[in-house]
Backbone as CSV, one residue per row, in Angstrom:
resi,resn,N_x,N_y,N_z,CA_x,CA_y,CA_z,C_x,C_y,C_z
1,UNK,8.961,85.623,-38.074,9.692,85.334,-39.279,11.092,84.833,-38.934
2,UNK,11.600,85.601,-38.025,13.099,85.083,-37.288,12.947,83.801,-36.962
3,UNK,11.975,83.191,-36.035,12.014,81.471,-35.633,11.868,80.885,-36.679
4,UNK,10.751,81.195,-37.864,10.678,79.993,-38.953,11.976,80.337,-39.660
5,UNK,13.047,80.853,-39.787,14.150,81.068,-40.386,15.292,79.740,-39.800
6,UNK,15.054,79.874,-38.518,15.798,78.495,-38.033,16.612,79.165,-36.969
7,UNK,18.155,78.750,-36.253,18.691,79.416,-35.466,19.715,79.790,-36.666
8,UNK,20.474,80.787,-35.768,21.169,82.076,-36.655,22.701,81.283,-36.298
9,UNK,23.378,81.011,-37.635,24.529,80.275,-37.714,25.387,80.686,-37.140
10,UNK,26.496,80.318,-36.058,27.363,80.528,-35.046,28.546,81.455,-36.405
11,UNK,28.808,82.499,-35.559,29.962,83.134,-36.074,31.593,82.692,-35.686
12,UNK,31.600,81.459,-34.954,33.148,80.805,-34.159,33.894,80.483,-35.720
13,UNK,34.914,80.683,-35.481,35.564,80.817,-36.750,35.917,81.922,-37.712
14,UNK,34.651,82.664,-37.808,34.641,83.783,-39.292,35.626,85.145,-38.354
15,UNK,36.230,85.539,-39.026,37.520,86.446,-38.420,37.311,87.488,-39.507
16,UNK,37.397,88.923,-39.134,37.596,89.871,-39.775,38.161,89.805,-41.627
17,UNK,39.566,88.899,-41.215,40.301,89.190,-42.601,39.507,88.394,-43.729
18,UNK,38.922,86.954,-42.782,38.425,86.553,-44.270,37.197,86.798,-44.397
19,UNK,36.526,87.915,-43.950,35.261,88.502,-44.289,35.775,89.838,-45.580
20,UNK,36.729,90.225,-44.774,37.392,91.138,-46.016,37.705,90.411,-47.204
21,UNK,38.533,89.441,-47.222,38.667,88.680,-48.594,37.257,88.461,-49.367
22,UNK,36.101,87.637,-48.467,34.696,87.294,-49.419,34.541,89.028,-49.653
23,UNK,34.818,89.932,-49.671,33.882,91.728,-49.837,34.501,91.474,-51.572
24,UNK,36.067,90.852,-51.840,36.444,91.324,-52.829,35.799,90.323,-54.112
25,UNK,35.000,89.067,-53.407,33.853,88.369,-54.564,32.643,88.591,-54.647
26,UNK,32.037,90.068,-53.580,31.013,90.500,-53.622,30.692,90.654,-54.852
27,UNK,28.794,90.723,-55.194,28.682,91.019,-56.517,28.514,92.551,-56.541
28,UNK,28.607,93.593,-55.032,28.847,94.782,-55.270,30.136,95.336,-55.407
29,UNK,31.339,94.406,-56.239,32.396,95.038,-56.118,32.810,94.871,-57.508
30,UNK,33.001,96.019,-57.766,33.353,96.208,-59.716,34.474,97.118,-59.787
31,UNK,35.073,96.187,-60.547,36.883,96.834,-60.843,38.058,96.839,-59.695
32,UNK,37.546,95.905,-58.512,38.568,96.045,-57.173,37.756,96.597,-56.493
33,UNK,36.950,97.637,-57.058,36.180,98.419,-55.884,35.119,98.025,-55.395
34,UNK,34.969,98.073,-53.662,33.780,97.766,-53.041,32.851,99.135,-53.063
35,UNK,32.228,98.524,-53.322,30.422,99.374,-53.627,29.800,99.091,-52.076
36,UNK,29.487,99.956,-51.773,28.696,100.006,-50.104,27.474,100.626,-50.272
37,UNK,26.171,99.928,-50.287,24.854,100.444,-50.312,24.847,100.881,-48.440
38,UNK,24.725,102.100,-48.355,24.135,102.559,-46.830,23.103,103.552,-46.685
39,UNK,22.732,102.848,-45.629,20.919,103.696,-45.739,21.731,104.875,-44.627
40,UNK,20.841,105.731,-45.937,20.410,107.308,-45.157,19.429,107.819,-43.968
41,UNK,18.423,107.265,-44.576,17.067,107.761,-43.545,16.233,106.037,-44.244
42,UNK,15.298,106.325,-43.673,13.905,105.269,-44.255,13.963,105.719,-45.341
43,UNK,13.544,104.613,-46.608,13.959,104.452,-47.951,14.693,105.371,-48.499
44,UNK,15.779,105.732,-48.192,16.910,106.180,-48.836,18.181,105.678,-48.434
45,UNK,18.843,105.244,-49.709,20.407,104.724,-49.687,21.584,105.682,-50.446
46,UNK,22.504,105.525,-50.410,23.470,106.076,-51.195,24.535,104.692,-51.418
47,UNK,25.322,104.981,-52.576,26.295,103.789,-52.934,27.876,104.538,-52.622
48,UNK,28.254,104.495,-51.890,29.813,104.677,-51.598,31.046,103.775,-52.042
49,UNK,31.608,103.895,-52.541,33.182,103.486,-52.993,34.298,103.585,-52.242
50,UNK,34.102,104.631,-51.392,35.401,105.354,-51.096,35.463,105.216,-49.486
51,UNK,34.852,103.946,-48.890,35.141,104.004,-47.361,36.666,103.143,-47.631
52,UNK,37.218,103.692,-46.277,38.859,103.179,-46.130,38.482,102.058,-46.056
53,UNK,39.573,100.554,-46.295,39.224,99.484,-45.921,39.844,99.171,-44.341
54,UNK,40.486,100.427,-43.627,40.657,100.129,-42.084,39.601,100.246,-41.412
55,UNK,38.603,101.370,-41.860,37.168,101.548,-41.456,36.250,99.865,-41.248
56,UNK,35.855,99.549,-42.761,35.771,98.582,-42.914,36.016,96.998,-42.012
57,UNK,36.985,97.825,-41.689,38.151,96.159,-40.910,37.524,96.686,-39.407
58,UNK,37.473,97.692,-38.804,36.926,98.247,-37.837,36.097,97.826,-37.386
59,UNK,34.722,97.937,-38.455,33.504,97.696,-38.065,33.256,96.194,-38.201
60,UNK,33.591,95.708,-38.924,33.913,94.030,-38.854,34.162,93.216,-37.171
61,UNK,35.465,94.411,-36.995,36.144,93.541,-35.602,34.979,94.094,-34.742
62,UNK,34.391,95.506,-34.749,33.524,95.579,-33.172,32.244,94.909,-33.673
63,UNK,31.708,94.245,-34.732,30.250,93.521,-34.583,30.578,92.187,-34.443
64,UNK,31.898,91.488,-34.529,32.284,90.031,-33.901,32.312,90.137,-33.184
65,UNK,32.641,91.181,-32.509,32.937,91.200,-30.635,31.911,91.154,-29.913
């Protein structure tokens, strides 16, 4: 399914901050607040509000890296 998808678009360019800026036109973000669907176990999620956005900025910078 991955090969018929095509190759996986180069990340050169996309930088932490303006990944943070697109979070705030997410359609999970209502009233300022980002909505975070994170899986628990196999089919279970919870919706969080309340992660810091340094967290956030964190995990951004170590999966570009």
């Amino acid at each position: 399914m991955i090969e018929a998808y095509g190759p996986i678009p180069s990340l050169q360019g996309v930088t932490p901050d303006s990944l943070i800026a697109r979070l705030g036109s997410d359609k999970k973000t209502l009233q300022g607040r980002i909505h975070f669907v994170l899986p628990v176990r196999i089919g279970e999620t919870v919706i969080a509000s309340d992660v810091p956005l340094n967290n956030v900025f964190a995990a951004i910078q170590q999966a570009l890296s």
